[in-house]
C-alpha positions as CSV (number, residue, x, y, z in Angstrom):
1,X,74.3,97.0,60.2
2,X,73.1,93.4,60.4
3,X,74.9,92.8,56.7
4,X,78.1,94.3,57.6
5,X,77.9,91.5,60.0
6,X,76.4,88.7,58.3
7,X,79.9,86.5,57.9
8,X,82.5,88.4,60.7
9,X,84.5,84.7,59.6
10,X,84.4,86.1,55.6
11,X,85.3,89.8,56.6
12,X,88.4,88.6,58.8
13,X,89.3,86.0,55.5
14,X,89.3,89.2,53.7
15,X,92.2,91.0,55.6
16,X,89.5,93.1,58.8
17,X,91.4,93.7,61.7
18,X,91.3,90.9,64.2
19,X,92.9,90.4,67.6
20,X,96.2,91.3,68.2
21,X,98.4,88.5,69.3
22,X,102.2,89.0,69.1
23,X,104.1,92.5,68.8
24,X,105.0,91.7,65.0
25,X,101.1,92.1,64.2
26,X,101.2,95.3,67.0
27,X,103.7,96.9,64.9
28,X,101.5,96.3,61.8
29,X,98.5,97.9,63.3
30,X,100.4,100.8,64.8
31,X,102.0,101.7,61.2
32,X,98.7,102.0,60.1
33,X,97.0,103.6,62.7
34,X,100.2,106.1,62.3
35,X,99.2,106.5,58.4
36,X,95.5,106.9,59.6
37,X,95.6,109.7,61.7
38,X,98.2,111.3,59.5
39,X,95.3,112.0,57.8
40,X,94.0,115.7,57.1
41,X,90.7,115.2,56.7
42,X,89.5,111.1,56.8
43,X,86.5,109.6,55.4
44,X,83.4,108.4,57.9
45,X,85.2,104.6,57.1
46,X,88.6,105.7,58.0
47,X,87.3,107.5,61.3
48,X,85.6,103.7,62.2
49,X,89.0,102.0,61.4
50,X,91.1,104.9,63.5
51,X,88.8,103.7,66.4
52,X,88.9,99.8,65.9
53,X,92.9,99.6,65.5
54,X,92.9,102.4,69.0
55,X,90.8,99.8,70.8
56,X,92.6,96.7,69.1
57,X,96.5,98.6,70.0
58,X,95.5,99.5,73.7
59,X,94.2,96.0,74.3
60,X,96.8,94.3,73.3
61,X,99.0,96.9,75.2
62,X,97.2,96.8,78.4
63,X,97.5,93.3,78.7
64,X,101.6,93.0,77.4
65,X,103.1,95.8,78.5
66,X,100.9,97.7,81.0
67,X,102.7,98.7,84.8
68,X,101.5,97.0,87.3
69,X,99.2,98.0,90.5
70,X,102.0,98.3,93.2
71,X,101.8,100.3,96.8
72,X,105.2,103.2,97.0
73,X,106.7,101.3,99.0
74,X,107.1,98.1,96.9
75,X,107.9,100.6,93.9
76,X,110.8,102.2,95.7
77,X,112.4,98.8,96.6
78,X,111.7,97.8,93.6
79,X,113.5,100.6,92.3
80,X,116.4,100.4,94.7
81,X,116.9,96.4,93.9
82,X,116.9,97.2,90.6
83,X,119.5,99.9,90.4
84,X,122.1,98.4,93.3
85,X,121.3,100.9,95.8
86,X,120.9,101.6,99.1
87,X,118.0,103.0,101.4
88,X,121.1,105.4,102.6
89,X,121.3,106.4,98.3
90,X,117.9,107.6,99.3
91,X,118.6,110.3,102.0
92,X,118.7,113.2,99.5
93,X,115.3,112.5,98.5
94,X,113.6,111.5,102.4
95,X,116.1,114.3,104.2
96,X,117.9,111.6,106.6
97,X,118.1,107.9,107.3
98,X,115.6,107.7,109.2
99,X,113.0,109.2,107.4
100,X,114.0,106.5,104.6
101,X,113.7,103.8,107.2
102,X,110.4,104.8,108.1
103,X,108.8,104.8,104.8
104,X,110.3,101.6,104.1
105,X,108.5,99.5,107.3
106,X,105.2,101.6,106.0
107,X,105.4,103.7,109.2
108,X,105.3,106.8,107.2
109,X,103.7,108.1,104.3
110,X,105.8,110.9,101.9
111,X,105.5,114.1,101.9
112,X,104.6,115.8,98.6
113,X,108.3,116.9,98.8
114,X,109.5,113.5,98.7
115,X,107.5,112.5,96.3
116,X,108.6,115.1,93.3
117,X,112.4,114.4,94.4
118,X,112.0,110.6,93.9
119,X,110.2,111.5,90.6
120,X,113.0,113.1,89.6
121,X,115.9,110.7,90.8
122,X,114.3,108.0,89.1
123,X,112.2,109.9,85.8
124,X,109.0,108.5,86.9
125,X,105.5,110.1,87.1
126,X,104.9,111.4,90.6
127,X,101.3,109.4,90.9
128,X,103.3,106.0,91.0
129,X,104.6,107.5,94.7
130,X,101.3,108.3,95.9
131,X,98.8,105.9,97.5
132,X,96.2,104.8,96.0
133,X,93.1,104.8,99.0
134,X,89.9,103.3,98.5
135,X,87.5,105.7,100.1
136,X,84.3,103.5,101.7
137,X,82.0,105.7,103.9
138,X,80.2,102.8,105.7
139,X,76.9,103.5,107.5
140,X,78.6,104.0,111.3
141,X,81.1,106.1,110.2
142,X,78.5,108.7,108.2
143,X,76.4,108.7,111.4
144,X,79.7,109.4,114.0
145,X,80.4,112.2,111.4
146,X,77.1,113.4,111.4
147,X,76.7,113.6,115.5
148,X,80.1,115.6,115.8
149,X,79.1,118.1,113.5
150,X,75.6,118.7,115.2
């Protein structure tokens, strides 16, 4: 292995895969990671190239075009902002005003319900409407836990 290595600087001269850097080059490696695993049966050195250009392609993807981190509520007024509507446009998803104004001041949390019909209105997987909670079991609470089940 230590030859394969000896000049990385030569090998990337030579045309290896490098970095990816602007979506011109993305396209590039995608075409050929296309051709790659179009492949019915690939060589041991094709197999190594199918997994550099996948690790090259979802770098460069994560860090260009990946969604970010945001809690439901900021999605949906994203969403709303974005497509000139109203929390009233939202009733038929929530069941009444309300409930829409609720969820919107992070007084309520949606139901499962809600959470496939705004998946629908707006074509969006249904885990981008569902919190993400960081569990922590902290020493006090394992012991109050452990006392009211004795």
């Amino acid at each position: 292995m230590s030859t394969v290595l000896a000049d990385p600087a030569e090998m990337i001269a030579h045309g290896a895969p490098h970095v990816i850097h602007n979506d011109a080059e993305l396209a590039v490696y995608t075409d050929a990671l296309f051709r790659l695993t179009a492949l019915e049966s690939p060589s041991n050195s094709e197999v190594k190239a199918i997994e550099l250009l996948t690790l090259l392609v979802e770098l460069y993807e994560q860090e260009h075009y990946s969604v970010p981190k945001a809690d439901p509520v900021s999605i949906v007024r994203f969403l709303i902002e974005r497509q000139n509507l109203t929390q009233r446009d939202l009733i038929p998803q929530f069941g009444s005003e309300s409930a829409v104004s609720m969820f919107m001041t992070g007084q309520r949390n949606l139901t499962l319900e809600q959470v496939r019909k705004l998946s629908n209105r707006f074509k969006l997987p249904a885990d981008l409407f569902i919190p993400k909670v960081s569990v922590t079991h902290s020493p006090k609470r394992l012991a109050k836990r452990a006392s009211r089940s004795r």
